[in-house]
N, C-alpha and C positions, 0 to 999 in steps of 0.2 A: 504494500500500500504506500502511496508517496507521501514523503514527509514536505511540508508547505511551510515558508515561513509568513507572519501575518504581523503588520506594522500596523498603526491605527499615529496620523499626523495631526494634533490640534481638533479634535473630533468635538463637536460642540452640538446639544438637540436643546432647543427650546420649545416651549410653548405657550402662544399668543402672550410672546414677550414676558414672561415671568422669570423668576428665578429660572437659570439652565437646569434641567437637568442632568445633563454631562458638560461640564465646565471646559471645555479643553485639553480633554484627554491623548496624551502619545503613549507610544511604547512599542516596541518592539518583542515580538517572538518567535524564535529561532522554530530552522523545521526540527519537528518531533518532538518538541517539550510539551509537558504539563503545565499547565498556567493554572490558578485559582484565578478569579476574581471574587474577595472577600470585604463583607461591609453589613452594618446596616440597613433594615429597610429602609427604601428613597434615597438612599448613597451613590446610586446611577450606575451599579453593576449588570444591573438586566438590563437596563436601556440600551449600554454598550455593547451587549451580547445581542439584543435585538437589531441591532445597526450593522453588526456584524452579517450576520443573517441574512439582512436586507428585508427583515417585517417593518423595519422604521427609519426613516432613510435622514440622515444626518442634517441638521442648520447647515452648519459649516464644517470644514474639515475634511481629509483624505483618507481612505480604508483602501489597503492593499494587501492581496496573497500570490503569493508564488511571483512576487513583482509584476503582476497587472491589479491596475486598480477597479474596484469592485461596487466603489458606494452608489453609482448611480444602475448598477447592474439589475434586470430582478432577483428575486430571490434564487429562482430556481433554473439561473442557468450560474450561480454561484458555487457549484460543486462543494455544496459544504452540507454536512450530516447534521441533524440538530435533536437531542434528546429532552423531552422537554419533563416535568414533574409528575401530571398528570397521564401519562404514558402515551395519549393521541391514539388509539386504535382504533380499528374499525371493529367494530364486535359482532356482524355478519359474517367475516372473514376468520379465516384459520390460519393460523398462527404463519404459515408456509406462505401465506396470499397476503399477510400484513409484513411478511420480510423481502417478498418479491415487489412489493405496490412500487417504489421507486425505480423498478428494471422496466416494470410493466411500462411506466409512464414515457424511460427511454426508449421503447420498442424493441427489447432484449429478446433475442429468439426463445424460446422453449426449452432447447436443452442447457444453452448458456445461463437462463436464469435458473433452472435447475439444480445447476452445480453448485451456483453462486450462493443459491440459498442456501442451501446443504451447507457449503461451510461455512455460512455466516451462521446456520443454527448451531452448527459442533463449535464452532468459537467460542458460542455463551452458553454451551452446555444444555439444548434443547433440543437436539436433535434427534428423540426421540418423539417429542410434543408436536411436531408441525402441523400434523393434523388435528388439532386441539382449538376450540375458539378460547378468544381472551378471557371471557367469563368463566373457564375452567380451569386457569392455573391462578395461582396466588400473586400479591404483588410482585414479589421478588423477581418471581418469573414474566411474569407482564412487562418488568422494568427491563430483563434481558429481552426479551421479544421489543423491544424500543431501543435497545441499543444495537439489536442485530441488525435491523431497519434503518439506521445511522450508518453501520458499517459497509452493507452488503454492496454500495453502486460505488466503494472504494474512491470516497470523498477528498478532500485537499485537505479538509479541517474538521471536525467534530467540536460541536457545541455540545454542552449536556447545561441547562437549567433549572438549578436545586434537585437531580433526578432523585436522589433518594431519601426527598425531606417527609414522603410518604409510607417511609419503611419502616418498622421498627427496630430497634437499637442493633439487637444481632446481625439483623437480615441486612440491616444499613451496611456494619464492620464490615458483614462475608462481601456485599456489594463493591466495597471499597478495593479491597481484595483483590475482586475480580475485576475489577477495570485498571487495577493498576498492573495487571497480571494481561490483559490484553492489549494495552496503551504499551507494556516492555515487547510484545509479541510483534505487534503491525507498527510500532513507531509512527505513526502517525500523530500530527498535529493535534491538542487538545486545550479547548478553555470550558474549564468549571466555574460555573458561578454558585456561589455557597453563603451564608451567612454565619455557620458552622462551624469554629476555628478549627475545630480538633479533623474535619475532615480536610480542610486544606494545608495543613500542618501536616497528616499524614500521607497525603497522595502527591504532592505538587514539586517539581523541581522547582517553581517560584510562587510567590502569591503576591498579588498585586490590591494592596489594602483601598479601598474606596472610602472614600468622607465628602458629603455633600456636593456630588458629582465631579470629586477630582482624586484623583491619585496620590495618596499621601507616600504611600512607599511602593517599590517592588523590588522584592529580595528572594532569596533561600529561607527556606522556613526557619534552619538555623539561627541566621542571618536575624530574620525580621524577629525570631524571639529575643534573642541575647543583646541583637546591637536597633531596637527601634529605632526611627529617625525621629519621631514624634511620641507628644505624647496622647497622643489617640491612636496612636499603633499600639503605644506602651502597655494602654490600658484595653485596647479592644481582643487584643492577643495576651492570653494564657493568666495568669492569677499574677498579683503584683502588689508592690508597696510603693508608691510614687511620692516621694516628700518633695516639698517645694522647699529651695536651699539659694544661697548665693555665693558667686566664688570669692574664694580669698586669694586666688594666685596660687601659681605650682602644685595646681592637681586641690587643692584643699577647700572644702567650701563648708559654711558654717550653717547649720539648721540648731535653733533656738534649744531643742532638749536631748538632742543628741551630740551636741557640743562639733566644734571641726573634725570633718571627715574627712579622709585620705581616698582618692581615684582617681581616674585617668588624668593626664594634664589635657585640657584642649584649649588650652592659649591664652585662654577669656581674661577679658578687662577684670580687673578685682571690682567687684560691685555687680557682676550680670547675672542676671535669676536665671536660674537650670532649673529644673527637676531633676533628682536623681532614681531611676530606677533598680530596687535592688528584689529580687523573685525571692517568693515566700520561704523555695527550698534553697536557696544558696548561703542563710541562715543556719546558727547550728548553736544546741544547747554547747554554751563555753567549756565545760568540763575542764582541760589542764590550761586554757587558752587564755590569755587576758580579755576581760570582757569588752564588747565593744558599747553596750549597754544592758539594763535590765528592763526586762518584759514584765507591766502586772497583768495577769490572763482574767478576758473577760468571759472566754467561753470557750468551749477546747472540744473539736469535730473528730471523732475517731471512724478513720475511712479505713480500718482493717490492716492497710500496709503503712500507712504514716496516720497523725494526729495536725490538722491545722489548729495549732493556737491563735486566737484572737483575741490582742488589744493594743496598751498603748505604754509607750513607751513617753513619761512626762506627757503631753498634751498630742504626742504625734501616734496617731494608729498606727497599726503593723501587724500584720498575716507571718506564721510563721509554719512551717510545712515540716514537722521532724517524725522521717522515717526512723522503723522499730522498733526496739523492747524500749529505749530510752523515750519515745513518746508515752507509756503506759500510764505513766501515773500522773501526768499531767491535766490539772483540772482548774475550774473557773479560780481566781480568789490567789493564785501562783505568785510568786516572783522568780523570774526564771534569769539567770546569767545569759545573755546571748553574745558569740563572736559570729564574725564575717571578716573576710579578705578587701582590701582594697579593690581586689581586680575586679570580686565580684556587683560594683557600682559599675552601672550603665549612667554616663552624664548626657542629659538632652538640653541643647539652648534653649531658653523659654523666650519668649516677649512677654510680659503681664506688665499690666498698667498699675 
């Protein structure tokens, strides 16, 4: 299957003059990556996925795949796969006649579309069911019967929109699974749009964070967790502690009850407000350590493999995540020693007024 690369220049949709709902969106994607686009409802991730598509064609701005451009293109001579939530099926049809309807439409001989379907059902593991209507298999499988449907006319690009916000939790993971299991197999081109961090966290070679129809980041999930550029990436991805701080110079900046902290130098005027980001679990009861402060626990969440303690430290809150036996006995009413590493602060420039 070909892998497509997909640019998006200054992409801008409005309507009847209102706030945009895609601000001026760019970016660039390599053929055969993973992309998320993650955010927010009204963040302008489906709008962008919809422009892509060509259901909704752009104010202003460029969309291009495989280096020709595409936005004023119709839909459907765009050679691109689109998965959508609701799974789209015909439910007269058998599962075999809902994975051929796009060969149909290209006028695909009989035996050619035959084949094609055949493998597009053994790729998502249906190839038993084709002769099954929609209303006879479960979601999970109705979801792979919509993605073998995306696959089978061996598209440029595959869209999938929230496909698995319909699934429940398991059937969601195994989902995941498998599309990341057939996204390594056909290499083909892929953008997820998700509001879900934890599935684009774990599917995506990048995610591209959405806020108020613009792109606040796009990174490596690595990347976008440890080093945010913002802090509405900071806080929209994974569990966190955000204090508002200002530097002193050479890496050190002072917050009221945690007295000067020690990380990363990044240059800053002595006086500029940061936020410092430091995650729940990079925290650690101090034991032989010197402490870096003391935690009094308001409340103490035991999730089986670790304990989040929650409180505050002087006036400033703090989430604190400590795996094993050492979380057990921890409970409301605490005062707990806690250390951290320098390295472990992530510094973000702020503006505040």
């Amino acid at each position: 299957m070909p892998a497509r690369s997909l640019s998006l220049h200054h992409v801008v949709k409005r309507y009847d003059n209102l706030q945009p709902a895609v601000d001026g969106v760019s970016l660039q994607i390599e053929p055969g990556e993973f992309v998320s686009f993650l955010g927010p409802s009204g963040s302008g991730k489906t709008t962008t996925l919809m422009m892509i598509a060509g259901f909704q064609q752009p104010t202003s701005g460029d969309i291009h795949l495989a280096g020709r451009t595409i936005d004023k293109m119709p839909a459907h001579a765009r050679n691109i796969g689109v998965v959508f939530q609701n799974y789209a099926l015909f439910p007269h049809m058998s599962v075999a006649d809902n994975v051929g309807f796009p060969l149909r439409m290209r006028g695909l001989g009989k035996a050619e579309k035959h084949r094609k379907v055949g493998a597009a059902l053994e790729m998502v593991g249906l190839g038993a069911l084709a002769a099954r209507k929609p209303a006879q298999l479960s979601g999970g499988q109705q979801q792979r019967v919509a993605l073998a449907r995306a696959l089978v006319f061996e598209p440029d690009l595959i869209l999938l929109d929230e496909p698995l916000g319909a699934l429940d939790k398991n059937m969601r993971e195994h989902m995941q699974v498998e599309l990341k299991r057939i996204h390594r197999e056909l290499g083909v081109t892929m953008v997820y749009v998700t509001h879900d961090q934890t599935e684009a966290m774990t599917m995506s070679d990048r995610i591209a964070v959405f806020n108020q129809g613009r792109i606040e980041q796009i990174a490596a999930p690595q990347d976008m967790y440890l080093r945010p550029a913002t802090r509405f990436v900071a806080s929209f991805i994974g569990d966190n502690n955000l204090i508002s701080a200002t530097a002193l110079g050479a890496g050190r900046y002072s917050v009221a009850e945690l007295g000067p902290l020690q990380a990363c130098d990044l240059a800053l005027a002595d006086g500029s407000p940061v936020d410092l980001l430091l995650r729940p679990e990079m925290i650690r009861l101090a034991g032989d350590q010197p402490p870096c402060a003391t935690l009094r626990i308001d409340s103490a969440v035991n999730y089986g493999d670790s304990v989040l303690a929650i409180g505050r430290v002087g006036a400033t809150p703090l989430r604190v995540r400590i795996p094993g036996p050492q979380a057990r006995d921890l409970r409301a009413g605490q005062e707990v020693p806690l250390h951290w590493h320098a390295s472990d602060i992530h510094v973000i420039p702020a503006a505040r007024a």
